[in-house]
N, CA, C and O atoms as a Tinker XYZ file with bonds, in Angstrom:
   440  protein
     1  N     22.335000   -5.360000    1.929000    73     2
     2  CA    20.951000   -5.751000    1.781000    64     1     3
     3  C     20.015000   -4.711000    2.386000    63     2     4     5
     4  O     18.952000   -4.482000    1.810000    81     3
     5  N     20.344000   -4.040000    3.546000    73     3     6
     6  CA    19.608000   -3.134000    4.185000    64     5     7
     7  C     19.283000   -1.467000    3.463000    63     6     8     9
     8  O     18.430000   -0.581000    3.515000    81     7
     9  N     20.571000   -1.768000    2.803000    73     7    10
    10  CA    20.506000   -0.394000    1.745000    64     9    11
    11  C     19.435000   -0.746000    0.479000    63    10    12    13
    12  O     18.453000   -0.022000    0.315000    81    11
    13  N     19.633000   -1.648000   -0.208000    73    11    14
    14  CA    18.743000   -1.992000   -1.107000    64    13    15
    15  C     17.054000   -2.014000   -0.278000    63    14    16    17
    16  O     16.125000   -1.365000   -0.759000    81    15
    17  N     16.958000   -2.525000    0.490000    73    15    18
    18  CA    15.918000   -2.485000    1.142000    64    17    19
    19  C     15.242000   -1.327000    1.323000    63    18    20    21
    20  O     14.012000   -1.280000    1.321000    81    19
    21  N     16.265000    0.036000    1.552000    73    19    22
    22  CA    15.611000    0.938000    2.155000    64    21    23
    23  C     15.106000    1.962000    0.848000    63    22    24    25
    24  O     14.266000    2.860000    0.792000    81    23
    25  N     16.176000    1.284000   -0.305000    73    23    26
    26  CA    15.893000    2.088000   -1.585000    64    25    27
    27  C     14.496000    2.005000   -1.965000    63    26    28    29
    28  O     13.616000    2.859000   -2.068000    81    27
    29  N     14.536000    0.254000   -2.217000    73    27    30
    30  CA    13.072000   -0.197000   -2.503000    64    29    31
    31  C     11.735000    0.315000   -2.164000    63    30    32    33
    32  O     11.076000    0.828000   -3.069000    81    31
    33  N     11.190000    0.232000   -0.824000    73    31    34
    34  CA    10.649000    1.177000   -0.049000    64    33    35
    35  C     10.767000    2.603000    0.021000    63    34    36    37
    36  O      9.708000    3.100000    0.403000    81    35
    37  N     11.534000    3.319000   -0.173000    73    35    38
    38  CA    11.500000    5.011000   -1.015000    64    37    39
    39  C     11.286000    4.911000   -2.185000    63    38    40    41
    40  O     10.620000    5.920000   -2.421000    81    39
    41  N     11.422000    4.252000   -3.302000    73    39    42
    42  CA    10.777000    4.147000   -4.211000    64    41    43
    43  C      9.552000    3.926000   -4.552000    63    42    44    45
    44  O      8.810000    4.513000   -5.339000    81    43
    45  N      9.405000    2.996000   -3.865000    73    43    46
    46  CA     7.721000    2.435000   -4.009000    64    45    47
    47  C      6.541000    3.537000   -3.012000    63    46    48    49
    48  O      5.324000    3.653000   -3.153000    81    47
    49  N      7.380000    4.157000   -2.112000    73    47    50
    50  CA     6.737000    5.241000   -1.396000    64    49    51
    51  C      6.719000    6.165000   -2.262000    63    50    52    53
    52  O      5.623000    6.717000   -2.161000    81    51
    53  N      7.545000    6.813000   -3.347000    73    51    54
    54  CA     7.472000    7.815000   -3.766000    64    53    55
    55  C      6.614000    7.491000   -5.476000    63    54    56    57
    56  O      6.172000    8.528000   -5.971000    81    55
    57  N      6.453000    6.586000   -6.067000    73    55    58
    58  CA     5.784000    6.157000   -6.934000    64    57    59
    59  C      4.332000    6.435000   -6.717000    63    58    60    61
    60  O      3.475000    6.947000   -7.437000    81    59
    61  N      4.315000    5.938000   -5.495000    73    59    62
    62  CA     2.644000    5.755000   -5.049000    64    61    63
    63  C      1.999000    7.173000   -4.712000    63    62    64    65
    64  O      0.863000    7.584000   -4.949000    81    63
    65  N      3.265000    7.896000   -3.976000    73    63    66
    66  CA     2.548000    9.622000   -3.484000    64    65    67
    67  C      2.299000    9.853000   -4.870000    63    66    68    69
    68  O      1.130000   10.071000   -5.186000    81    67
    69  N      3.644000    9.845000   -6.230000    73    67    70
    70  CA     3.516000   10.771000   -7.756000    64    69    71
    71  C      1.868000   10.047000   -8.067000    63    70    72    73
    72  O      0.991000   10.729000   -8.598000    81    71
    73  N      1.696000    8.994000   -7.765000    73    71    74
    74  CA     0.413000    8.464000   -8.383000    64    73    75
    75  C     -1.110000    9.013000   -7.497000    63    74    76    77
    76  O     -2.215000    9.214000   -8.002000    81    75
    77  N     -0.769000    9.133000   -6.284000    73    75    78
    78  CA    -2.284000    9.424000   -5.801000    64    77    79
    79  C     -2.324000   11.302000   -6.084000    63    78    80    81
    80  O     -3.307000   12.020000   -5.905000    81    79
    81  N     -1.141000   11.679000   -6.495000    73    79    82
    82  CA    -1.449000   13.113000   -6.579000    64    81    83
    83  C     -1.914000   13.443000   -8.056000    63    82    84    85
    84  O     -2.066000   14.557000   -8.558000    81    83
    85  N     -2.068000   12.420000   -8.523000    73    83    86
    86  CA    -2.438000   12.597000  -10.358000    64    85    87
    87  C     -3.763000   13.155000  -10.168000    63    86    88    89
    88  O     -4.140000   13.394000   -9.021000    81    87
    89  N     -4.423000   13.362000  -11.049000    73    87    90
    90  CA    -6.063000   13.539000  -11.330000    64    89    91
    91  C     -7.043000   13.067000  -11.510000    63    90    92    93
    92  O     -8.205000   13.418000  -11.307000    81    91
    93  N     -6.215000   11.530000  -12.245000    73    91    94
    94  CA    -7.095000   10.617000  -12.079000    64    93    95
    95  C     -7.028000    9.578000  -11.252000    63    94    96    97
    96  O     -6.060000    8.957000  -10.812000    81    95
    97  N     -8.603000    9.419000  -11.035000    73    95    98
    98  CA    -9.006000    8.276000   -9.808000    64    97    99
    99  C     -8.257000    7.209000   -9.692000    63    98   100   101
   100  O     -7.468000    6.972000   -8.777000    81    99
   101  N     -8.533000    6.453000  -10.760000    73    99   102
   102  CA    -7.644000    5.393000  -10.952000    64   101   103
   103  C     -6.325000    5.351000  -10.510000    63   102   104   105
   104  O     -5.970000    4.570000   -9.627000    81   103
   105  N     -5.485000    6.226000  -11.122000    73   103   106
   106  CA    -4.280000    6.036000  -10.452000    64   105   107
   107  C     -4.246000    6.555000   -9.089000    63   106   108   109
   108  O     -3.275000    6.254000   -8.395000    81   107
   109  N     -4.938000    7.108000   -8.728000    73   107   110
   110  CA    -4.840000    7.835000   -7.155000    64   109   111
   111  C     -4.565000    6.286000   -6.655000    63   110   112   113
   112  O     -3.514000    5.864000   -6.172000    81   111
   113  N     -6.294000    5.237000   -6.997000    73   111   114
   114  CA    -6.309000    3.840000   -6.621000    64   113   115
   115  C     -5.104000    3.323000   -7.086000    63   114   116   117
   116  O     -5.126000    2.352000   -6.330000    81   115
   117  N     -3.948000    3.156000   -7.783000    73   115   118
   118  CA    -3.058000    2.621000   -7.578000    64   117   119
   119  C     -1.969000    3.200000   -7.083000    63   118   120   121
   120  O     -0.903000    2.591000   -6.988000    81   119
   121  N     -2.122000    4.372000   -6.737000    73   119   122
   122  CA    -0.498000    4.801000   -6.082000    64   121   123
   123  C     -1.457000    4.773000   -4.773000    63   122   124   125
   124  O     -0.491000    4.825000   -4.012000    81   123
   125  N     -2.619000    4.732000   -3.837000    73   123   126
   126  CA    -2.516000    3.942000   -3.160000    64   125   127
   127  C     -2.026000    2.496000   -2.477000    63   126   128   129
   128  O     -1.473000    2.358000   -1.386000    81   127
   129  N     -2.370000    1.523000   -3.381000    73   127   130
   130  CA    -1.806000   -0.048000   -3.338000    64   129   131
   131  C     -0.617000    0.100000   -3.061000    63   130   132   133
   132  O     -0.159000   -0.512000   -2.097000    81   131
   133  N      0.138000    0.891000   -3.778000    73   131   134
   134  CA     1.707000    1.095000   -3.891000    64   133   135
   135  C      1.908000    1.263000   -2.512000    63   134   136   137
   136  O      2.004000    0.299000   -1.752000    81   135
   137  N      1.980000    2.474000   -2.132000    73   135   138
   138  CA     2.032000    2.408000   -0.834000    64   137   139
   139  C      1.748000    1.636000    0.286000    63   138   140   141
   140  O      2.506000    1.589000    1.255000    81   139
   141  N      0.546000    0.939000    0.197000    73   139   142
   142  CA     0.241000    0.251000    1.181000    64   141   143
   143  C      1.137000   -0.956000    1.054000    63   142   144   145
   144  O      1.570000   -1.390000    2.122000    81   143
   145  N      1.487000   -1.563000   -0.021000    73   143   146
   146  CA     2.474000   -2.318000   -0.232000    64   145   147
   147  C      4.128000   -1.740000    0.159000    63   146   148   149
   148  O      4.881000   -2.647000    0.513000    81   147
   149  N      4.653000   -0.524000    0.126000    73   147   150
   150  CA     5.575000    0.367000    0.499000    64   149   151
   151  C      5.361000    0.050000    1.687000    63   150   152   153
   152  O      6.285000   -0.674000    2.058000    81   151
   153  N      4.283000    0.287000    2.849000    73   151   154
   154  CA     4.366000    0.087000    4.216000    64   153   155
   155  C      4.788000   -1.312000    4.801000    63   154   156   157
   156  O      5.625000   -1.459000    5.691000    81   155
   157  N      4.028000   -2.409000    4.120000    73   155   158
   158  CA     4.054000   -3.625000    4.807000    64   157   159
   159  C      5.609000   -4.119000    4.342000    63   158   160   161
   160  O      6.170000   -5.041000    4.934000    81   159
   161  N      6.200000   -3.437000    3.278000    73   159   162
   162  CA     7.821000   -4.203000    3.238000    64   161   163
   163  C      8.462000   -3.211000    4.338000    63   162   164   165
   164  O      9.367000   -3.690000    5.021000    81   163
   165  N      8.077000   -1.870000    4.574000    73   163   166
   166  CA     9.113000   -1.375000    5.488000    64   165   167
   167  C      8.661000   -2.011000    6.875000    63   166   168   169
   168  O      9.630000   -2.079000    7.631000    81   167
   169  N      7.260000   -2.592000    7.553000    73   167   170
   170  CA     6.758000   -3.167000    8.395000    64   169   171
   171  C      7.923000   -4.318000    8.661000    63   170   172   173
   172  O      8.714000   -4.502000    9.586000    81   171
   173  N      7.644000   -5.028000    7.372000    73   171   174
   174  CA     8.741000   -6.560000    7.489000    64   173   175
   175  C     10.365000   -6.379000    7.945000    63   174   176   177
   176  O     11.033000   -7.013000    8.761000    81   175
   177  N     10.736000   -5.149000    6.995000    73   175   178
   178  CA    12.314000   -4.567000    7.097000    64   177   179
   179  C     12.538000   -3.874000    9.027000    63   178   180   181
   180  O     13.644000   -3.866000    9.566000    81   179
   181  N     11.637000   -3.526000    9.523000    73   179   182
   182  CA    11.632000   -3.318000   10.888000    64   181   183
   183  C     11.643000   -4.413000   12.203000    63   182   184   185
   184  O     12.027000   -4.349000   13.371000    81   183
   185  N     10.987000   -5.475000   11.326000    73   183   186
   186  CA    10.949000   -6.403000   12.218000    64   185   187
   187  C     12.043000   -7.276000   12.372000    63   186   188   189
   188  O     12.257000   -7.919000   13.400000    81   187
   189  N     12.980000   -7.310000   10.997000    73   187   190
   190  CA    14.322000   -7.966000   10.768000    64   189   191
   191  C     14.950000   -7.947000   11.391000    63   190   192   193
   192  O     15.660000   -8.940000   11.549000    81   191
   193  N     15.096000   -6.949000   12.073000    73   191   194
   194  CA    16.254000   -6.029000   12.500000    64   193   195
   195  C     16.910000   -5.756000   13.742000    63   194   196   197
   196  O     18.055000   -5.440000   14.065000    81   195
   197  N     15.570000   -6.029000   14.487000    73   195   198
   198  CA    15.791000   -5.837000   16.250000    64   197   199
   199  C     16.664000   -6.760000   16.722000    63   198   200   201
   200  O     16.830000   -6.610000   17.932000    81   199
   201  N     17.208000   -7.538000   16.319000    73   199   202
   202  CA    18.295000   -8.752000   16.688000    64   201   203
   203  C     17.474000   -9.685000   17.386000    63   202   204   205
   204  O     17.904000  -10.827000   17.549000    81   203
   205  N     16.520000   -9.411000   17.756000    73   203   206
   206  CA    15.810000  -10.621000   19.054000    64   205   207
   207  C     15.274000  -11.708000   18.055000    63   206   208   209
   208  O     15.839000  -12.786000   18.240000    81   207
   209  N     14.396000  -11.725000   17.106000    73   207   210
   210  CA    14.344000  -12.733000   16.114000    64   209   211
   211  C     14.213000  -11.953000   14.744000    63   210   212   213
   212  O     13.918000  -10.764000   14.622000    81   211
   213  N     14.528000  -12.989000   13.596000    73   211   214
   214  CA    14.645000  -12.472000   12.558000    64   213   215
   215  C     12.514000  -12.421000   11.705000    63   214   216   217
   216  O     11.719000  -13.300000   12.036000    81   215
   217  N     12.257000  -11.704000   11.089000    73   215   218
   218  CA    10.774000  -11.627000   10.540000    64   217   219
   219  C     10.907000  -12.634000    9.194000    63   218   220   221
   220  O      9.956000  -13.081000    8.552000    81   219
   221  N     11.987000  -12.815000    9.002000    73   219   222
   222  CA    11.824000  -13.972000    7.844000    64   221   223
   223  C     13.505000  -14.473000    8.140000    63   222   224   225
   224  O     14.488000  -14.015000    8.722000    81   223
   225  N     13.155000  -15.654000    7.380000    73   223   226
   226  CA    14.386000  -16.551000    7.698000    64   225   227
   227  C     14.425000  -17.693000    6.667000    63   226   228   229
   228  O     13.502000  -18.473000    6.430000    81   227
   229  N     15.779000  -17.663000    6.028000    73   227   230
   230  CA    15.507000  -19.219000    5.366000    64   229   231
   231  C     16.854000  -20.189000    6.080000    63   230   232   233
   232  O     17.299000  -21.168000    5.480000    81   231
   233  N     17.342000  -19.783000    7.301000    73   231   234
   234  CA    18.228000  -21.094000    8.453000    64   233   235
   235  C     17.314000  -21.837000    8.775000    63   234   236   237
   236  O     16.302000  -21.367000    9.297000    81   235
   237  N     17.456000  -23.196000    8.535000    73   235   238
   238  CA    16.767000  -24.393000    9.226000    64   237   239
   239  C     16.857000  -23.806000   10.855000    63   238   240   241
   240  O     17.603000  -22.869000   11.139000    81   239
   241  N     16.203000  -24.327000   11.623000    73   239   242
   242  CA    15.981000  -24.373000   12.476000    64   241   243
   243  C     15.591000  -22.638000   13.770000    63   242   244   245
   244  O     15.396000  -22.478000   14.975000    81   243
   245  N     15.668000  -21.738000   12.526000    73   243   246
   246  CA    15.621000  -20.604000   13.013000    64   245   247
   247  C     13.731000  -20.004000   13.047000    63   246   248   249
   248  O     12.943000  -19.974000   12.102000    81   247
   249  N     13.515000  -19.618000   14.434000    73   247   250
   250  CA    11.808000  -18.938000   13.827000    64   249   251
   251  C     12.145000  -17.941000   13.893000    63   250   252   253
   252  O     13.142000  -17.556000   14.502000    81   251
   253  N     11.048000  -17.010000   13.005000    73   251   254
   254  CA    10.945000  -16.244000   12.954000    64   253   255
   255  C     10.198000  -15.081000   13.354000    63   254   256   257
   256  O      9.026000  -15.187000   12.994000    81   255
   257  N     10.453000  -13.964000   13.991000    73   255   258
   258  CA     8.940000  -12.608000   14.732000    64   257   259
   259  C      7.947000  -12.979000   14.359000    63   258   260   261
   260  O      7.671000  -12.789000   13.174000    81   259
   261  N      7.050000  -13.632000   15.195000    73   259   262
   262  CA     5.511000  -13.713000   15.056000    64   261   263
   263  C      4.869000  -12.299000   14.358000    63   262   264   265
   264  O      4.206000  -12.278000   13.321000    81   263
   265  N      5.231000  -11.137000   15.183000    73   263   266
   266  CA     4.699000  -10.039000   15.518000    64   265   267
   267  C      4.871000   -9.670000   13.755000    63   266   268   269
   268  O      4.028000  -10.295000   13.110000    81   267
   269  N      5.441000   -9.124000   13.213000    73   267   270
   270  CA     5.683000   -8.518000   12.115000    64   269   271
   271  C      5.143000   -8.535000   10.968000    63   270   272   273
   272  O      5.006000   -7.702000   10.072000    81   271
   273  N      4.633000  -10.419000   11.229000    73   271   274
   274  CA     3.910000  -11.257000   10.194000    64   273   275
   275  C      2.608000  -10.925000   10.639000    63   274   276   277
   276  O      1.719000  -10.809000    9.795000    81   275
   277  N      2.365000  -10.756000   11.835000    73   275   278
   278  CA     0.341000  -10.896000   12.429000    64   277   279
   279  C      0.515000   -9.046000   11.528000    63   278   280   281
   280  O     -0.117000   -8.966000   10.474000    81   279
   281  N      1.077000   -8.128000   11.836000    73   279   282
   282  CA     0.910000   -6.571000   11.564000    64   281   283
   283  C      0.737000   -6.578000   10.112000    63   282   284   285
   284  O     -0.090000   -5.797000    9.641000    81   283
   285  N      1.677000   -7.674000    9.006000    73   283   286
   286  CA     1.467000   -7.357000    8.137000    64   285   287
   287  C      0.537000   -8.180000    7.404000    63   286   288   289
   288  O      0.698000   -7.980000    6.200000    81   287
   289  N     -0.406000   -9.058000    7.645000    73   287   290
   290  CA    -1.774000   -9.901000    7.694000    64   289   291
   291  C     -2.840000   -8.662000    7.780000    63   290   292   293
   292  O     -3.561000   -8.078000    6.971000    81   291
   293  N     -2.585000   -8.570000    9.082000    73   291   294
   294  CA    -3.217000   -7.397000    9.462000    64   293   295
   295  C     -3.637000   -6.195000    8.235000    63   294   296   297
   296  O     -4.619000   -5.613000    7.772000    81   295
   297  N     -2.817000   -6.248000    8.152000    73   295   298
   298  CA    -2.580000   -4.502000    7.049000    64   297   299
   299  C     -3.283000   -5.058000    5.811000    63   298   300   301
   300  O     -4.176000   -4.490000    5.182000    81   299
   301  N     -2.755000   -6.240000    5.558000    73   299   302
   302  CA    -3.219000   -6.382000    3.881000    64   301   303
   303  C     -4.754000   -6.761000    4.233000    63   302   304   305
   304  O     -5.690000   -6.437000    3.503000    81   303
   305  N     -4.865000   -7.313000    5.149000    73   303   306
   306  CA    -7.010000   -7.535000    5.279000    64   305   307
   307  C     -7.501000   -6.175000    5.031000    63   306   308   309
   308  O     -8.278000   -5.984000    4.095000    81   307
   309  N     -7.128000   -5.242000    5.765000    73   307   310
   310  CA    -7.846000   -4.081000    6.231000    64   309   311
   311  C     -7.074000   -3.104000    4.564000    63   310   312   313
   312  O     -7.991000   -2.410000    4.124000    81   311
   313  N     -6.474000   -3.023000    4.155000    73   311   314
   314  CA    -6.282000   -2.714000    3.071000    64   313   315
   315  C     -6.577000   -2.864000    1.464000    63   314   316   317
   316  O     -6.582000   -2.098000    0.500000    81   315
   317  N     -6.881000   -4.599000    1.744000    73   315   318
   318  CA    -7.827000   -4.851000    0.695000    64   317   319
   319  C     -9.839000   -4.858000    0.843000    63   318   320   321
   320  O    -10.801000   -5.165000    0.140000    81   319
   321  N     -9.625000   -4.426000    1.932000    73   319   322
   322  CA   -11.050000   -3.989000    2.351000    64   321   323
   323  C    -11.394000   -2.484000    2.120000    63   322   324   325
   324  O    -12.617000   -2.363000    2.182000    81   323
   325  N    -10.914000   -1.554000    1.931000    73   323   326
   326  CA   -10.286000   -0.361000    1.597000    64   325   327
   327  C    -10.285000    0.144000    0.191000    63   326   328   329
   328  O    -10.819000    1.128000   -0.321000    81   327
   329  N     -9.446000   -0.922000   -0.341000    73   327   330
   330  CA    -9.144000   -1.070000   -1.973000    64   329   331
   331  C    -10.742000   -1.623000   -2.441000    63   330   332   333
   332  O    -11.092000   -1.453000   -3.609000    81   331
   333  N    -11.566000   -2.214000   -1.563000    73   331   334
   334  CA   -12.493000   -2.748000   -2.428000    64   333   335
   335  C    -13.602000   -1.688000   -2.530000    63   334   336   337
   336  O    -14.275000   -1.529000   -3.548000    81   335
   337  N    -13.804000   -0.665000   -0.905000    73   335   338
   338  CA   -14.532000    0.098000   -1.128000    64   337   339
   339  C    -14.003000    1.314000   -1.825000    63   338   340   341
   340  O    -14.892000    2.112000   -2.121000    81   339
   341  N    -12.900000    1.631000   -2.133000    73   339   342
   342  CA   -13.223000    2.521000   -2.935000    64   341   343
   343  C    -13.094000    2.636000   -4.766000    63   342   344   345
   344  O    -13.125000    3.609000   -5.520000    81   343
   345  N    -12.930000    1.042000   -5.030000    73   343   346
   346  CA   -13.097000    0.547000   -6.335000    64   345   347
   347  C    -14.418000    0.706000   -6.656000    63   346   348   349
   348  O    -14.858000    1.260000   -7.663000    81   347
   349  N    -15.470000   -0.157000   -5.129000    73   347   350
   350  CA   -16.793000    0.303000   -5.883000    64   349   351
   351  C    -17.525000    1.882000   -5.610000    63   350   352   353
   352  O    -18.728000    1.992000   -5.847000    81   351
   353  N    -16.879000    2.872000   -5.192000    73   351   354
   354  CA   -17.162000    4.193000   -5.364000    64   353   355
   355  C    -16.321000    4.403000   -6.394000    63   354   356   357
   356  O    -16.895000    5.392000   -6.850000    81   355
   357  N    -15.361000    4.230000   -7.146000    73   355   358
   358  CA   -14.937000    4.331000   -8.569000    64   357   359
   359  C    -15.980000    4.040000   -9.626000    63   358   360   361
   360  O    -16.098000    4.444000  -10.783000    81   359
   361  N    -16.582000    3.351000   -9.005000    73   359   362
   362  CA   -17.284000    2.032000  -10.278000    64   361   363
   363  C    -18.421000    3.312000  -10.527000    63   362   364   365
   364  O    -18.549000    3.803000  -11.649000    81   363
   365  N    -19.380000    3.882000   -9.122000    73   363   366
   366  CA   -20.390000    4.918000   -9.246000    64   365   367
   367  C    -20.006000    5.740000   -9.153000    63   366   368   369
   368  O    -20.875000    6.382000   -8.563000    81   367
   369  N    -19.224000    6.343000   -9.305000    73   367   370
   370  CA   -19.089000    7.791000   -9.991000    64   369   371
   371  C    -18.404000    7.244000  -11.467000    63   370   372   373
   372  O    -19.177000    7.683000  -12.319000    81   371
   373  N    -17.430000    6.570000  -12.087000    73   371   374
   374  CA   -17.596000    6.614000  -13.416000    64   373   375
   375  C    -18.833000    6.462000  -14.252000    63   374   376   377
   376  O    -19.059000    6.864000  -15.394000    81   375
   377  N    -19.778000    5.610000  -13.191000    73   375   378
   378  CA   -21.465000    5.271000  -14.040000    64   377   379
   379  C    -22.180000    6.194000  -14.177000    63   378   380   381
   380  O    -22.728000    6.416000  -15.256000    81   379
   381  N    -22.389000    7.152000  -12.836000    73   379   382
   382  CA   -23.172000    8.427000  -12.935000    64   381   383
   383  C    -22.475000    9.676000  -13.604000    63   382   384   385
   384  O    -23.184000   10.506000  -14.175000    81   383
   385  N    -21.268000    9.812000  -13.556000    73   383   386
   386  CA   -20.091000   11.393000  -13.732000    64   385   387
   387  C    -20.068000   10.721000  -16.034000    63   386   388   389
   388  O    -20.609000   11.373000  -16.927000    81   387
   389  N    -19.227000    9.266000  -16.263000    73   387   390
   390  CA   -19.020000    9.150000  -17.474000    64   389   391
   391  C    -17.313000    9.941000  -17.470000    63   390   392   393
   392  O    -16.898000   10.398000  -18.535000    81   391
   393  N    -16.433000   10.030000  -16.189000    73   391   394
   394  CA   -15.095000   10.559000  -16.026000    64   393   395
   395  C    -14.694000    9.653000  -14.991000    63   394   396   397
   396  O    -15.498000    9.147000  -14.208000    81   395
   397  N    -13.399000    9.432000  -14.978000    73   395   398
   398  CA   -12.593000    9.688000  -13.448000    64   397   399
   399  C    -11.979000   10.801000  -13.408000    63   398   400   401
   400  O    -11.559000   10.972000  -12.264000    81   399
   401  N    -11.716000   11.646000  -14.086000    73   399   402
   402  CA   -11.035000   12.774000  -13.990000    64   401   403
   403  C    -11.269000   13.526000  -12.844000    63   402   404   405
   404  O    -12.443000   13.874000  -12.969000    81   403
   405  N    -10.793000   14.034000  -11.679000    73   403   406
   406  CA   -10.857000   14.637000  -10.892000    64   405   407
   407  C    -11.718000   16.424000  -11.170000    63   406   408   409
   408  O    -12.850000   16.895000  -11.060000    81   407
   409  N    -11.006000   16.671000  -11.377000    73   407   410
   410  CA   -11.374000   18.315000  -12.066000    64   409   411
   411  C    -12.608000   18.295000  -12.852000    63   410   412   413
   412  O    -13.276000   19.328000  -12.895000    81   411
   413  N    -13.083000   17.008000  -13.624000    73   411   414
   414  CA   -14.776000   16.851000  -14.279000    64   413   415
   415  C    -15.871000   16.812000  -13.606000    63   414   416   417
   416  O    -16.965000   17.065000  -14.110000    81   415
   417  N    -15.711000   16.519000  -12.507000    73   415   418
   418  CA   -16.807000   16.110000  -11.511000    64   417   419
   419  C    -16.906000   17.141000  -10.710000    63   418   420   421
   420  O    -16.270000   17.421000   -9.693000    81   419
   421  N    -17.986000   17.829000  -11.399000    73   419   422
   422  CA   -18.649000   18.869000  -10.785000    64   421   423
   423  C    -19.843000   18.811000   -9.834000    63   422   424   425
   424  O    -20.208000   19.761000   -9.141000    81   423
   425  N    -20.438000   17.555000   -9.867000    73   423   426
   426  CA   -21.681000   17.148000   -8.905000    64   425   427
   427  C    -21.163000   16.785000   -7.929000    63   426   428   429
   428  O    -21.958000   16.130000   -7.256000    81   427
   429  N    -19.911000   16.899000   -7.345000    73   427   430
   430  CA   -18.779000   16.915000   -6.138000    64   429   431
   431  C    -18.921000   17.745000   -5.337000    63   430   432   433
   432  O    -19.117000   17.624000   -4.128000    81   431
   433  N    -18.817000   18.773000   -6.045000    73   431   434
   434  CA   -18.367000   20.377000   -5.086000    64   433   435
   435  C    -19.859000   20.504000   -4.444000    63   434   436   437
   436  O    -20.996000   20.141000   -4.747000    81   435
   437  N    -19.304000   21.131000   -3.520000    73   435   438
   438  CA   -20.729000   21.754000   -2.558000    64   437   439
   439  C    -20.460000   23.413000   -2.907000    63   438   440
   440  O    -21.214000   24.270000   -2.448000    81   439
């Protein structure tokens, strides 16, 4: 399970870098998400692990790491706060530019 785990998370890490290195905005904005989603499963997969409690659990009577769950709450607030501002700087520069294309937007450069 730990191997699959660790695949998952290199994958989804490496999806998200091929995507924010594209040209366009858009996907930059989603191989961001990717990642940030890439972090909070390797967040969860860290917390599993320490033997002291498990970060998820389906044994009756077992709890589970507080901690792992508040970090990854954490992450997704401040990440979809993130995702929202720079959707709406997507939104104005496709309104004013008429691109996301990276390389089109010449009222960029200084």
């Amino acid at each position: 399970m730990e191997l699959l785990t660790a695949l998952a998370i290199g994958a989804l890490f490496a999806i998200g870098m091929f995507q924010i290195l594209r040209r366009n905005i858009i996907r930059s904005v989603i191989g961001l998400i990717i990642i940030g989603n890439a972090i909070n499963l390797f967040l969860l997969s860290t917390g599993a692990y320490d033997a002291l409690g498990p970060a998820y659990s389906t044994v009756p009577g077992t709890r589970s790491g507080a901690l792992p769950q508040a970090l990854i709450l954490t992450a997704i607030v401040i990440s979809m706060g993130s995702v929202a501002f720079v959707l709406s700087m997507l939104y104005i520069i496709s309104a004013r530019y008429g691109t996301s294309d990276m390389d089109e937007l010449d009222g960029l450069k200084h």
